[in-house]
PDB file of N, CA, C and O in Angstrom:
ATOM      1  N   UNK A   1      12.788 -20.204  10.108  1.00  0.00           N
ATOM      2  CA  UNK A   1      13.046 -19.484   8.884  1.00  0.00           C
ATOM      3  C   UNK A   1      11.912 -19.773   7.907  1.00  0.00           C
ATOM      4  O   UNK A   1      11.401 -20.852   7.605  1.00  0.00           O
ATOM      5  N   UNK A   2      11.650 -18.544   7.493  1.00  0.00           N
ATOM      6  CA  UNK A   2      10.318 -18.682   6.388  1.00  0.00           C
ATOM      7  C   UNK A   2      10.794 -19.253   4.685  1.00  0.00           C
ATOM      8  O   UNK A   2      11.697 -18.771   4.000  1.00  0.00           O
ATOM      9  N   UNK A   3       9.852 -20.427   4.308  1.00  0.00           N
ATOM     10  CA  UNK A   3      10.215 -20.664   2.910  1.00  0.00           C
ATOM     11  C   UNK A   3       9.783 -19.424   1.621  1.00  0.00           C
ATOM     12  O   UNK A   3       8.824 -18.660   1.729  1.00  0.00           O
ATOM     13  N   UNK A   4      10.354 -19.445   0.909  1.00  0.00           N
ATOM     14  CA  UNK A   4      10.599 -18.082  -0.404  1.00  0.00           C
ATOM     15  C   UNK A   4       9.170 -19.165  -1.030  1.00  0.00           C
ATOM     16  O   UNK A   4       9.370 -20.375  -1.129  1.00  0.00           O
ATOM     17  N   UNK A   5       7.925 -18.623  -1.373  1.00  0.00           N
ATOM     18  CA  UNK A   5       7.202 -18.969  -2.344  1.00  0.00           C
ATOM     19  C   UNK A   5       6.856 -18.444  -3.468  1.00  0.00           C
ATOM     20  O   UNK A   5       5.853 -17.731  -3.420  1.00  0.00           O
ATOM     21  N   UNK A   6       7.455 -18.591  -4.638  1.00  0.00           N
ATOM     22  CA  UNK A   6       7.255 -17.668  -5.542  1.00  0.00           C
ATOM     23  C   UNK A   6       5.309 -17.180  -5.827  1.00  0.00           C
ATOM     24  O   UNK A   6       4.396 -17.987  -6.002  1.00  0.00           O
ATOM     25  N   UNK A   7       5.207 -15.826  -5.790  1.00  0.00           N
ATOM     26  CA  UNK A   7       3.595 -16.046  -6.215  1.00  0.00           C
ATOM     27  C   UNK A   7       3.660 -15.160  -7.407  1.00  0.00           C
ATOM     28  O   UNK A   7       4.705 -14.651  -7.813  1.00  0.00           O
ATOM     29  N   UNK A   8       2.165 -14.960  -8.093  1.00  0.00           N
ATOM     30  CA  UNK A   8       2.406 -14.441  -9.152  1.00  0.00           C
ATOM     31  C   UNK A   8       2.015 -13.078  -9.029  1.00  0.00           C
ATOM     32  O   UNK A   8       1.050 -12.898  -8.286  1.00  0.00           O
ATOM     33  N   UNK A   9       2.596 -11.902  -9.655  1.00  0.00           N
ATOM     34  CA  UNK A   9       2.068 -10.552  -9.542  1.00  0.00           C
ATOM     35  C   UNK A   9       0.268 -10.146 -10.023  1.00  0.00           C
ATOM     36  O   UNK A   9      -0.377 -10.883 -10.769  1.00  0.00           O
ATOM     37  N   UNK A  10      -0.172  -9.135  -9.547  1.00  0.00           N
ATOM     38  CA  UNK A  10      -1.368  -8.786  -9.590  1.00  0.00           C
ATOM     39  C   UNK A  10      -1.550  -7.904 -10.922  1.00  0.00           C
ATOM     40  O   UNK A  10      -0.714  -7.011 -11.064  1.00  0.00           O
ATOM     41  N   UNK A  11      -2.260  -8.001 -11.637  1.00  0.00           N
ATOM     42  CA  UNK A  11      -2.661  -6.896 -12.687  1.00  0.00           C
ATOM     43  C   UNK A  11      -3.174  -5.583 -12.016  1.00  0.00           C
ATOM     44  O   UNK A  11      -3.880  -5.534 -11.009  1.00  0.00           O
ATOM     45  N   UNK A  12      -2.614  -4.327 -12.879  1.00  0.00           N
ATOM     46  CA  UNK A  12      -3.096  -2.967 -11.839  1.00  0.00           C
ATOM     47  C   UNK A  12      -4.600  -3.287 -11.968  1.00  0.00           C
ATOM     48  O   UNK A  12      -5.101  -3.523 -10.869  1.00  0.00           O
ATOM     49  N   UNK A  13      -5.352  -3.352 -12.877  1.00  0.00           N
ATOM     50  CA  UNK A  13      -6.452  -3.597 -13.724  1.00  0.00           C
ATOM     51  C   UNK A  13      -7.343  -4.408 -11.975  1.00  0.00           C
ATOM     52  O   UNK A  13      -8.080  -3.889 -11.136  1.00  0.00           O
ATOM     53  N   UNK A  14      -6.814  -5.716 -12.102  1.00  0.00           N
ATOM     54  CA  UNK A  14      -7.316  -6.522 -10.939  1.00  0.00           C
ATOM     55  C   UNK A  14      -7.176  -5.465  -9.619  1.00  0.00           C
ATOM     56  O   UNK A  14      -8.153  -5.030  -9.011  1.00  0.00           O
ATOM     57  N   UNK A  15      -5.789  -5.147  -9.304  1.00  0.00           N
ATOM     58  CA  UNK A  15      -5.595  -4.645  -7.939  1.00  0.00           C
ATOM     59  C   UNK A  15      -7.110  -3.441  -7.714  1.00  0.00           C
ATOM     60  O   UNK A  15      -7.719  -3.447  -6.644  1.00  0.00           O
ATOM     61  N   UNK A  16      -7.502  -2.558  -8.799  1.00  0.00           N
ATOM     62  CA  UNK A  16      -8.217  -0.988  -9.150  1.00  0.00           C
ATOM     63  C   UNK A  16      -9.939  -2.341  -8.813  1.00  0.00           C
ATOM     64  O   UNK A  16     -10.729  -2.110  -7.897  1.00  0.00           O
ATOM     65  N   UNK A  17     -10.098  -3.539  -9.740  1.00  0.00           N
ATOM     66  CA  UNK A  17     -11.555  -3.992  -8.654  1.00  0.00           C
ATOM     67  C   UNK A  17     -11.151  -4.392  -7.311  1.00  0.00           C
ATOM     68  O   UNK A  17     -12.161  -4.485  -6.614  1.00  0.00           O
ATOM     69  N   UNK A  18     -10.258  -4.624  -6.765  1.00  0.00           N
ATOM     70  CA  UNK A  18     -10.563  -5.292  -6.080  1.00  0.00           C
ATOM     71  C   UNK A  18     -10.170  -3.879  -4.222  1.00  0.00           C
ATOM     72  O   UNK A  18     -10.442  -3.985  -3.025  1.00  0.00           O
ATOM     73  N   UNK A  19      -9.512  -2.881  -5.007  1.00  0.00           N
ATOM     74  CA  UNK A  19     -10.098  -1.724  -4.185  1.00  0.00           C
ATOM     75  C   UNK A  19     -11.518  -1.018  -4.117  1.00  0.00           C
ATOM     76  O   UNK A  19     -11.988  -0.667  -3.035  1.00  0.00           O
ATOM     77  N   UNK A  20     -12.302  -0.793  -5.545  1.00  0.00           N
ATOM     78  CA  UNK A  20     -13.384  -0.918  -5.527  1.00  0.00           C
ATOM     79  C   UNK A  20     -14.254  -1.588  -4.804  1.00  0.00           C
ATOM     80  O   UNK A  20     -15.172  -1.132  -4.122  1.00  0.00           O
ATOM     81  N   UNK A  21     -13.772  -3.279  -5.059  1.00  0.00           N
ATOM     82  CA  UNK A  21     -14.751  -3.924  -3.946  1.00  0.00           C
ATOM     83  C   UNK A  21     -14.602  -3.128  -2.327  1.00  0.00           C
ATOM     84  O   UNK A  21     -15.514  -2.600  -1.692  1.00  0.00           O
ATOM     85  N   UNK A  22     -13.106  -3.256  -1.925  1.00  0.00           N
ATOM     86  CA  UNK A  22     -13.197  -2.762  -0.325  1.00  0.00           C
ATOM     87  C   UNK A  22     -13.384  -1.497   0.117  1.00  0.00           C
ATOM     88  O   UNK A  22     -13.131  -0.900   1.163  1.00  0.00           O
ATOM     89  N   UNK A  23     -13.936  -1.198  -1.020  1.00  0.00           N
ATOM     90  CA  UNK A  23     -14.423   0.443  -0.613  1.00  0.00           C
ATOM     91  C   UNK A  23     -15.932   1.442  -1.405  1.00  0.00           C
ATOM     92  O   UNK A  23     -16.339   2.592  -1.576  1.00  0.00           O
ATOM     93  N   UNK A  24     -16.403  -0.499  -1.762  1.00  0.00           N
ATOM     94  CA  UNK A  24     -17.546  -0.146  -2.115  1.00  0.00           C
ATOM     95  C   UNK A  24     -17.693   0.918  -3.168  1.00  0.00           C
ATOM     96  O   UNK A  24     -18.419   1.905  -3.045  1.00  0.00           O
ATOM     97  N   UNK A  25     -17.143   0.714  -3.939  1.00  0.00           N
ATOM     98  CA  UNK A  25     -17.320   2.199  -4.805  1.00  0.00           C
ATOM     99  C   UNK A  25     -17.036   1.950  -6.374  1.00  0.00           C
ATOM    100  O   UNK A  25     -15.967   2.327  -6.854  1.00  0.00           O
ATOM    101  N   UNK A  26     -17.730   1.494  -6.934  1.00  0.00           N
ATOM    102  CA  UNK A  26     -17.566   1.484  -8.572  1.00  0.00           C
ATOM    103  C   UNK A  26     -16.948   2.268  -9.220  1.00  0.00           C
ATOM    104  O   UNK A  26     -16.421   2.039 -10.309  1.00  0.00           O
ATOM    105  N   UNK A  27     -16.945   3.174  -8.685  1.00  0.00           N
ATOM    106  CA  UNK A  27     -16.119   4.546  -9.907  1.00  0.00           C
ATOM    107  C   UNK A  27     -15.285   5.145  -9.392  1.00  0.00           C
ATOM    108  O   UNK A  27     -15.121   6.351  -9.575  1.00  0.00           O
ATOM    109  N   UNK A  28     -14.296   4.138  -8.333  1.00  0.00           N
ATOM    110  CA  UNK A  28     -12.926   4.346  -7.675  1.00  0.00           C
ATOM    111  C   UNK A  28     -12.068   4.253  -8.750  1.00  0.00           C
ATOM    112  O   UNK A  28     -12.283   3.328  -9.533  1.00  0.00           O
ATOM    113  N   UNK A  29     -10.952   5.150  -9.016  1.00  0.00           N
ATOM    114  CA  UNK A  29      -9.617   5.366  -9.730  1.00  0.00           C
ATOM    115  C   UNK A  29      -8.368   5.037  -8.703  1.00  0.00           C
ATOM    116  O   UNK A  29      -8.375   4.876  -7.482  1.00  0.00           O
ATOM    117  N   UNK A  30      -7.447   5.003  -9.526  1.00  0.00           N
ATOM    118  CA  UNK A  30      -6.231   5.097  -8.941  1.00  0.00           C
ATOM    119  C   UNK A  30      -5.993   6.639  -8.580  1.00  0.00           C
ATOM    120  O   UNK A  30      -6.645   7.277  -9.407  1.00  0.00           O
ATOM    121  N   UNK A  31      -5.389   7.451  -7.766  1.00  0.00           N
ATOM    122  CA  UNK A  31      -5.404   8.954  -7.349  1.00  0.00           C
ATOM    123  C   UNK A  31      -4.500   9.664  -7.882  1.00  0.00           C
ATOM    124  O   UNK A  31      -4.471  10.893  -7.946  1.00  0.00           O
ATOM    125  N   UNK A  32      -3.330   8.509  -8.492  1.00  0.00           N
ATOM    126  CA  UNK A  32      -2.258   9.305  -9.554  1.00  0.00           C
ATOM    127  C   UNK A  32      -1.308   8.144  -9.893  1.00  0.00           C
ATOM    128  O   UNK A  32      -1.210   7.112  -9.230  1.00  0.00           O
ATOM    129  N   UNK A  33      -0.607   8.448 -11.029  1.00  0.00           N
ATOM    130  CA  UNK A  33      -0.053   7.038 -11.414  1.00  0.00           C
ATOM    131  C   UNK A  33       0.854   6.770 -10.243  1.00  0.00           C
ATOM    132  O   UNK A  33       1.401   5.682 -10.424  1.00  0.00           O
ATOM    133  N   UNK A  34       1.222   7.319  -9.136  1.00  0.00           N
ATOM    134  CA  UNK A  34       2.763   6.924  -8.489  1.00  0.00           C
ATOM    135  C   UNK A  34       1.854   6.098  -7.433  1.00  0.00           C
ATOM    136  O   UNK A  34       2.492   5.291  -6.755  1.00  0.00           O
ATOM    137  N   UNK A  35       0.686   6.163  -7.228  1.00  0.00           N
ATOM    138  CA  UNK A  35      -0.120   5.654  -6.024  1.00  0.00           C
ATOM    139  C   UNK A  35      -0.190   3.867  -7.115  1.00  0.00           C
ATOM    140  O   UNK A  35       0.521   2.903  -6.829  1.00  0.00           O
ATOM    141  N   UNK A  36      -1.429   3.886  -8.550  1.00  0.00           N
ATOM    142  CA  UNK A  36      -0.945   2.789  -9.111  1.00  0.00           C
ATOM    143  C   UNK A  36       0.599   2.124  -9.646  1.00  0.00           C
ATOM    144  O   UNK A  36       0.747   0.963 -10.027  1.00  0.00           O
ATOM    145  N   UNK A  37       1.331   2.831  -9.593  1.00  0.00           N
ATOM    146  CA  UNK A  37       2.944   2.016  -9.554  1.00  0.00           C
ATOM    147  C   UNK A  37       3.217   1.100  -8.385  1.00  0.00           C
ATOM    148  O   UNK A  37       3.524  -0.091  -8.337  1.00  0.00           O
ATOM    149  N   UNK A  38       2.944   2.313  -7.157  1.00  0.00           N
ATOM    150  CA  UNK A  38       3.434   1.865  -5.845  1.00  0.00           C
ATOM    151  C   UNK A  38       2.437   0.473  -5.627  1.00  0.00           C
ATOM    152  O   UNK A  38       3.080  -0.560  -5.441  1.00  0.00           O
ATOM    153  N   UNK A  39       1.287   0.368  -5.628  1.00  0.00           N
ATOM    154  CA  UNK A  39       0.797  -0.706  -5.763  1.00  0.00           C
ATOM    155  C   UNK A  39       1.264  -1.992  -5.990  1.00  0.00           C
ATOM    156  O   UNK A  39       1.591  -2.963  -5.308  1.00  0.00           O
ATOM    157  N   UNK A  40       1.178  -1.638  -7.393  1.00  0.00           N
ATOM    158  CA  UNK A  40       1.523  -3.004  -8.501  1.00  0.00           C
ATOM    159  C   UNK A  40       2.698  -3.421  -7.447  1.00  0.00           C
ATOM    160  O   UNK A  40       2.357  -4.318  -6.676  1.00  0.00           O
ATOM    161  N   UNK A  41       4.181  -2.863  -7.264  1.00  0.00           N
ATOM    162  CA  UNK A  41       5.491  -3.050  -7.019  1.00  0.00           C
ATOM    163  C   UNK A  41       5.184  -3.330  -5.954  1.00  0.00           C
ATOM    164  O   UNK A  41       5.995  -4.230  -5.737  1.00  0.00           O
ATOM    165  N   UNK A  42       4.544  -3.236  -4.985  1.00  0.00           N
ATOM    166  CA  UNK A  42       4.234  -4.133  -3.653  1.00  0.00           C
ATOM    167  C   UNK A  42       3.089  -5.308  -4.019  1.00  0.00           C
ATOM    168  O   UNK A  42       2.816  -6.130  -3.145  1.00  0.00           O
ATOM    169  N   UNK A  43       2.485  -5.364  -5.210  1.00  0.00           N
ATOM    170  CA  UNK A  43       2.050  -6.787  -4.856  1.00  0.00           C
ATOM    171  C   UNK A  43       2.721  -7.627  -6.029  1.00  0.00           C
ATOM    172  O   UNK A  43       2.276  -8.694  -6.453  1.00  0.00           O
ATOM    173  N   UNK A  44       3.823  -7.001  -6.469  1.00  0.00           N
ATOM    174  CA  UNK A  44       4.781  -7.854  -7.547  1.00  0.00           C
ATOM    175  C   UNK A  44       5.701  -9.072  -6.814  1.00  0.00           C
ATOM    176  O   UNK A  44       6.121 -10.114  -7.318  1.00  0.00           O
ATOM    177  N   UNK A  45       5.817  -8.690  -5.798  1.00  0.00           N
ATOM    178  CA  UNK A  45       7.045  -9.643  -4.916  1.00  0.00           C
ATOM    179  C   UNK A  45       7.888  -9.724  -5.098  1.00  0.00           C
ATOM    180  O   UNK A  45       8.507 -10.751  -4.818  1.00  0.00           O
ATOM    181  N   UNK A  46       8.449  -8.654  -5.699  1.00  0.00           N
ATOM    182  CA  UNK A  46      10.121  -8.903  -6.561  1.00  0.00           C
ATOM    183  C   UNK A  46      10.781  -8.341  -5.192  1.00  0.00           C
ATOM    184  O   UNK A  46      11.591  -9.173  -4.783  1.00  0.00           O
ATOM    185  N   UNK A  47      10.702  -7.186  -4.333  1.00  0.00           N
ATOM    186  CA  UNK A  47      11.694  -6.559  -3.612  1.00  0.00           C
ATOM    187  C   UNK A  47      10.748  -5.655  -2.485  1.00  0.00           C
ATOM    188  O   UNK A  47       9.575  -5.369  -2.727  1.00  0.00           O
ATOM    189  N   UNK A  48      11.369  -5.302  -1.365  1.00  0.00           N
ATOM    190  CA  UNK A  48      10.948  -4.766  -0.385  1.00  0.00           C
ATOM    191  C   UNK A  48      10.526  -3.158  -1.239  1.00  0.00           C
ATOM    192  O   UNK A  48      11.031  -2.860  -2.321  1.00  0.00           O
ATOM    193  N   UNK A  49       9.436  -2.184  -0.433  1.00  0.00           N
ATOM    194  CA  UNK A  49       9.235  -1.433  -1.465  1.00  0.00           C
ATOM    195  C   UNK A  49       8.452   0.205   0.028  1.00  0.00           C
ATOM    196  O   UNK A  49       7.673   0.192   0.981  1.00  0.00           O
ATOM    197  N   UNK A  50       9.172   1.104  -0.566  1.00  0.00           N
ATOM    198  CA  UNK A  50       9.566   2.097   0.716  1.00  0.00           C
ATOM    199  C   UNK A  50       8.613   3.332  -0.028  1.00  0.00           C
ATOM    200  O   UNK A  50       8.945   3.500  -1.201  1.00  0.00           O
ATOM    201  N   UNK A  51       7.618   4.123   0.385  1.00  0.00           N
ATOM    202  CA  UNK A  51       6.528   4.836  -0.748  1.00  0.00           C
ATOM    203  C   UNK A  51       6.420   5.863   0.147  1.00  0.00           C
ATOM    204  O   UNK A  51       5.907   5.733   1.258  1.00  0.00           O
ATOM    205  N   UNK A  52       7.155   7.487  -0.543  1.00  0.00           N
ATOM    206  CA  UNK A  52       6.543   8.651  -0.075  1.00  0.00           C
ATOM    207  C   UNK A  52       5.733   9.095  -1.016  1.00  0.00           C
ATOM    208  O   UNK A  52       6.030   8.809  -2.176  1.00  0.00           O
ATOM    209  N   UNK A  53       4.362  10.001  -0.725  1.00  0.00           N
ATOM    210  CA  UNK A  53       3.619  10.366  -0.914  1.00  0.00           C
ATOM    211  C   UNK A  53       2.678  11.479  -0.102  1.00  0.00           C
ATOM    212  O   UNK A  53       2.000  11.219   0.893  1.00  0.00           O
ATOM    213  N   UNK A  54       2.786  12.738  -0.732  1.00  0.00           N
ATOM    214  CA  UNK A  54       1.693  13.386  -0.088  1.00  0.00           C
ATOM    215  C   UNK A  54       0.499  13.232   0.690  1.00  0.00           C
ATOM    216  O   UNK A  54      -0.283  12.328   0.394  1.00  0.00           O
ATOM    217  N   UNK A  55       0.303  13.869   1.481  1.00  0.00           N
ATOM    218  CA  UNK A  55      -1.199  13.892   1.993  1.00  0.00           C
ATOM    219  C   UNK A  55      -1.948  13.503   1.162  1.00  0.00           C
ATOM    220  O   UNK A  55      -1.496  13.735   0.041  1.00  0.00           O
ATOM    221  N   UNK A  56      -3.137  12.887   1.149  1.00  0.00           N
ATOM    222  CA  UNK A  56      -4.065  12.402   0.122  1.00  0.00           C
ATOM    223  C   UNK A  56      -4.094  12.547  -1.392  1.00  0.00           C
ATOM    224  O   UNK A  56      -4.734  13.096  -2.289  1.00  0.00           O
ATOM    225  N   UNK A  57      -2.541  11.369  -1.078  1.00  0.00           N
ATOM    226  CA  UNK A  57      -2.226  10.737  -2.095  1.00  0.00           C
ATOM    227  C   UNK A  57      -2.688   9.554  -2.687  1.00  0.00           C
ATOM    228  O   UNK A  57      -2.524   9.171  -3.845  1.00  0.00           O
ATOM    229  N   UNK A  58      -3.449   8.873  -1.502  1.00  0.00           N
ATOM    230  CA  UNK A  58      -3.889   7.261  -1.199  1.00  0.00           C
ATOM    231  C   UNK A  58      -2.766   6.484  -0.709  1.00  0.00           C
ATOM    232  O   UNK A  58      -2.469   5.428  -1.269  1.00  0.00           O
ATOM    233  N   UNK A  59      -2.073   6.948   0.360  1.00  0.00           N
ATOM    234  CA  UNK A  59      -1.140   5.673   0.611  1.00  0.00           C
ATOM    235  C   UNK A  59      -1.875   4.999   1.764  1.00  0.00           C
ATOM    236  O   UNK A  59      -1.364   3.910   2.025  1.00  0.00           O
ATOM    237  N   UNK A  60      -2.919   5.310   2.535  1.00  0.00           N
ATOM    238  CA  UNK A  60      -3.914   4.233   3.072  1.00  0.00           C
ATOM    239  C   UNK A  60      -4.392   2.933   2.324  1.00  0.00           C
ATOM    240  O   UNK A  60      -4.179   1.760   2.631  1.00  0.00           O
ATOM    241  N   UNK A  61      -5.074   3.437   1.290  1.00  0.00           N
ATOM    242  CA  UNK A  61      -4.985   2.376   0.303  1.00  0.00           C
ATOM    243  C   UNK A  61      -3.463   1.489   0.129  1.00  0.00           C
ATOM    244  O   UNK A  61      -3.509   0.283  -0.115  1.00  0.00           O
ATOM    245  N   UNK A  62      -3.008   1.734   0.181  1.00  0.00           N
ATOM    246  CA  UNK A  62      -1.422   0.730   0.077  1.00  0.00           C
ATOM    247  C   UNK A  62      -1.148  -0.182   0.802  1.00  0.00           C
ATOM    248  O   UNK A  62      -0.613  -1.224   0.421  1.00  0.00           O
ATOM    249  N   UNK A  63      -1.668   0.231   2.634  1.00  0.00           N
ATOM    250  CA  UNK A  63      -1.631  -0.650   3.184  1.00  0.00           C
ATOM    251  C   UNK A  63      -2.725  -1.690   3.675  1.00  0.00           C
ATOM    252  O   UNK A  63      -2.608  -2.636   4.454  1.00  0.00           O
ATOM    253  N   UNK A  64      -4.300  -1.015   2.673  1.00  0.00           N
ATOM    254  CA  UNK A  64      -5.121  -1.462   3.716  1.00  0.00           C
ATOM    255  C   UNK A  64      -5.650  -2.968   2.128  1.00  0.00           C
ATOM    256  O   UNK A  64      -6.213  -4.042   2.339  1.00  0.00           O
ATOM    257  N   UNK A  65      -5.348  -2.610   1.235  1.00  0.00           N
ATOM    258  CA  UNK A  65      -5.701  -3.783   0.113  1.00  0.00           C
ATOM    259  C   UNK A  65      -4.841  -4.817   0.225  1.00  0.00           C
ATOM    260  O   UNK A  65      -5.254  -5.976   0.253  1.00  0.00           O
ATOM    261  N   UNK A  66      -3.809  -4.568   0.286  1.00  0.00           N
ATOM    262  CA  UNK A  66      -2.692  -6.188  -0.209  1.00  0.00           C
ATOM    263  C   UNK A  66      -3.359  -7.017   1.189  1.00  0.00           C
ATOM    264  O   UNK A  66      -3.362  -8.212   0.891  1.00  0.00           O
ATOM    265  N   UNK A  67      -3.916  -6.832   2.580  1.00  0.00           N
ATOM    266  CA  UNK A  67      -4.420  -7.768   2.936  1.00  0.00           C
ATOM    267  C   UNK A  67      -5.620  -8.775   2.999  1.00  0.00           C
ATOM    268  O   UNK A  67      -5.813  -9.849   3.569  1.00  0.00           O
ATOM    269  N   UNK A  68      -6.237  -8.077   2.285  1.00  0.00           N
ATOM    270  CA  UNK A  68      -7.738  -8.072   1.871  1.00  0.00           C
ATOM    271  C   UNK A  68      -7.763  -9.173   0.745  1.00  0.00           C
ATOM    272  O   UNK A  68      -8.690  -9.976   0.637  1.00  0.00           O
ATOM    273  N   UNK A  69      -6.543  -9.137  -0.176  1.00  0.00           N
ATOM    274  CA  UNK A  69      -6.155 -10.106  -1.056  1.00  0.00           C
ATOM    275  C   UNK A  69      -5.869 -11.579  -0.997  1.00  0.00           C
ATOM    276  O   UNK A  69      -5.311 -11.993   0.019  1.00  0.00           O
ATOM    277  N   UNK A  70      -6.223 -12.551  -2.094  1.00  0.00           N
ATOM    278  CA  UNK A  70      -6.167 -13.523  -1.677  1.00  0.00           C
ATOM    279  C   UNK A  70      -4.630 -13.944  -2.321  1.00  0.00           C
ATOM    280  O   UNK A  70      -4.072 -13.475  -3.313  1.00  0.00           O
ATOM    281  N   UNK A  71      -4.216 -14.888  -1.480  1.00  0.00           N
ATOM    282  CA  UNK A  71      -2.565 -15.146  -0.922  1.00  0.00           C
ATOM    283  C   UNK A  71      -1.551 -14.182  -0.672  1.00  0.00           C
ATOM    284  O   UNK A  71      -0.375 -14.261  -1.027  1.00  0.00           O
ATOM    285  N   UNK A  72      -2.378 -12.793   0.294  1.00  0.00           N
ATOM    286  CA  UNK A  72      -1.278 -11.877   0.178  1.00  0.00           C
ATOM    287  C   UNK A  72      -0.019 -11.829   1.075  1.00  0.00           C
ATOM    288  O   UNK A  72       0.941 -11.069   0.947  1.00  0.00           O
ATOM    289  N   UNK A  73      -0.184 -12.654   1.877  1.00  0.00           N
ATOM    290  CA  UNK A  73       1.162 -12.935   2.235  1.00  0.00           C
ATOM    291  C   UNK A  73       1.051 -11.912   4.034  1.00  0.00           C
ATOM    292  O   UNK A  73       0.060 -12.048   4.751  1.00  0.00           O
ATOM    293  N   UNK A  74       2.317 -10.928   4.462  1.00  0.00           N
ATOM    294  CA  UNK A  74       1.949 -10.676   5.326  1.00  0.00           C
ATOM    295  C   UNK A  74       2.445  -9.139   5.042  1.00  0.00           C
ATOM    296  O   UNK A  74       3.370  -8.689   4.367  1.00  0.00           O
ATOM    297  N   UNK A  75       1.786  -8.743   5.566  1.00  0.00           N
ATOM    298  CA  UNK A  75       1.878  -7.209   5.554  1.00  0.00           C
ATOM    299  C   UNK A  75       2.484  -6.024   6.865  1.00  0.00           C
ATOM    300  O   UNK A  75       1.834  -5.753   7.875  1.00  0.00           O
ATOM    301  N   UNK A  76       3.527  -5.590   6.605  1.00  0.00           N
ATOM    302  CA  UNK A  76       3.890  -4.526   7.819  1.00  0.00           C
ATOM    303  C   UNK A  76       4.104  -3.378   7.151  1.00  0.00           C
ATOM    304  O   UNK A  76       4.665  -3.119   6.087  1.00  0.00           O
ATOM    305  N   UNK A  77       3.292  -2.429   8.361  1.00  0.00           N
ATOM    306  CA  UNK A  77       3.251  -0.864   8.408  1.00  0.00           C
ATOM    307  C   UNK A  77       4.041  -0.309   9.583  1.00  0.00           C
ATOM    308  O   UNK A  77       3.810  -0.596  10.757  1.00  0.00           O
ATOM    309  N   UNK A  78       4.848   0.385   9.223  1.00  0.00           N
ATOM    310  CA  UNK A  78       5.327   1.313  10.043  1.00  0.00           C
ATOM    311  C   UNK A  78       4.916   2.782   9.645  1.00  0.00           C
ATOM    312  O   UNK A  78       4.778   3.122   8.470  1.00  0.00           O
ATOM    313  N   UNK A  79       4.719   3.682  10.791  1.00  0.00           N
ATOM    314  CA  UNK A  79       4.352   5.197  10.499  1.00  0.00           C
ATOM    315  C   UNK A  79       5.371   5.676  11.408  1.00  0.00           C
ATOM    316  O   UNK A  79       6.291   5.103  11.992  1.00  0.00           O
ATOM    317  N   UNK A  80       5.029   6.702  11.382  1.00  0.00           N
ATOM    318  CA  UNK A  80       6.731   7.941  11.429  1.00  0.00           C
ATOM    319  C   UNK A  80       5.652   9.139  12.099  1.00  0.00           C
ATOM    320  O   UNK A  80       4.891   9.837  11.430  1.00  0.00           O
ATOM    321  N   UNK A  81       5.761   9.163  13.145  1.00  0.00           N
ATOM    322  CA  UNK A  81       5.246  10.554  13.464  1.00  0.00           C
ATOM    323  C   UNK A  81       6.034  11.871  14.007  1.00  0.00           C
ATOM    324  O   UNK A  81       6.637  11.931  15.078  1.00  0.00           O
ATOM    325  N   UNK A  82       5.917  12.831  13.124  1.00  0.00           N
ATOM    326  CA  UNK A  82       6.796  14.026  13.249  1.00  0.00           C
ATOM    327  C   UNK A  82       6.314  14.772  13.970  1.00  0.00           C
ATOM    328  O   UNK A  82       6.826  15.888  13.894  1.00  0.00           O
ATOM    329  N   UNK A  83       5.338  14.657  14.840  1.00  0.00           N
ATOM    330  CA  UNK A  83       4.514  15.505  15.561  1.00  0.00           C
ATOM    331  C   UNK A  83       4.662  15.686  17.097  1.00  0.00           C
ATOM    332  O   UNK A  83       3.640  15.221  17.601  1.00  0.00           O
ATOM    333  N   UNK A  84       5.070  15.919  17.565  1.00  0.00           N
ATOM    334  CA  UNK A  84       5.668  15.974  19.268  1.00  0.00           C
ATOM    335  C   UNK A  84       5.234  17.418  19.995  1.00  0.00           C
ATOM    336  O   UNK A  84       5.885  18.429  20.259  1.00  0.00           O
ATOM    337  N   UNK A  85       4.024  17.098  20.167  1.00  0.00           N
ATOM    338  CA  UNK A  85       2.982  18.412  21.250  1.00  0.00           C
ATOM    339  C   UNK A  85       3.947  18.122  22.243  1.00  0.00           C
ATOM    340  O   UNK A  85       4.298  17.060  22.757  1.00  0.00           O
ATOM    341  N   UNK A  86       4.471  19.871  22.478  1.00  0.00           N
ATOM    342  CA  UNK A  86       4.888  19.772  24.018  1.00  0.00           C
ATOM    343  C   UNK A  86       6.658  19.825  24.249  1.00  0.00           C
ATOM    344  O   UNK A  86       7.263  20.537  25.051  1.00  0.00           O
ATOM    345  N   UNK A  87       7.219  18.856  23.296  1.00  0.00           N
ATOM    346  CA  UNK A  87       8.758  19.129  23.270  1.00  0.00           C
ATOM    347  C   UNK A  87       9.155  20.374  23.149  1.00  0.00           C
ATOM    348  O   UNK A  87       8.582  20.921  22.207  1.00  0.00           O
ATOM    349  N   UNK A  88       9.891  21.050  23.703  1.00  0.00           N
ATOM    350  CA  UNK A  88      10.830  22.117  23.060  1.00  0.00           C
ATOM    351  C   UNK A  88      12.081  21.775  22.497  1.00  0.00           C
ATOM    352  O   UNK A  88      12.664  20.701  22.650  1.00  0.00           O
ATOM    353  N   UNK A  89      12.445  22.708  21.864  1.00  0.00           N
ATOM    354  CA  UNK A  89      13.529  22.847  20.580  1.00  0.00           C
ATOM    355  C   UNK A  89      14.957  22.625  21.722  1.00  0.00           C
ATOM    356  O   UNK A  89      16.045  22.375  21.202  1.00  0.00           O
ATOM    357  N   UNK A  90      14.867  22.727  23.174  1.00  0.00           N
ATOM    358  CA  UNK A  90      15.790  22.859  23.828  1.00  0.00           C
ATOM    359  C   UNK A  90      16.205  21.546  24.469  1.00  0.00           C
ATOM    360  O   UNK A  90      17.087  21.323  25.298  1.00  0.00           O
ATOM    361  N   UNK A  91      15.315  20.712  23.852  1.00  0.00           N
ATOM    362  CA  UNK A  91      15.832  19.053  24.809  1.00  0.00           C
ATOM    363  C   UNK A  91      16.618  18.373  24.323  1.00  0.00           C
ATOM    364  O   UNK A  91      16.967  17.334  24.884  1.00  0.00           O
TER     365      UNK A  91
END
């Protein structure tokens, strides 16, 4: 069983350089506030945290920074693919 360590939340401010850094790009933004919300609330640690979002919305970014971070803890992705070449509607 894993021990609860409290850590401290990230500033959006911090989280916005430190995507910059991993993507090389100085004049990276957040892509809309629900992309910086969803952020913050996954590297807040208060509660498990479940994020729909459009097509290039940046939810790549969501999963690919909090590990890149220092004490980020551990990170799981699950994807959902709705796409099934080949099934028919009859199986």
């Amino acid at each position: 069983m894993g021990i609860y360590r409290p850590r401290k939340p990230w500033p959006s401010h911090d989280l916005l350089l430190a995507a910059r850094k991993l993507y090389c790009n100085p004049a990276l933004t957040w892509k809309s506030p629900e992309q910086e919300e969803a952020m913050t609330m996954i590297m807040s640690w208060t509660e498990q945290v479940v994020v729909v979002l459009p097509t290039g919305a940046g939810k790549s970014l969501l999963f690919m920074l909090p590990p890149t971070l220092t004490d980020a803890g551990i990170t799981v992705l699950v994807v959902l693919s709705l796409r099934f070449a080949g099934i028919s509607s009859d199986v």
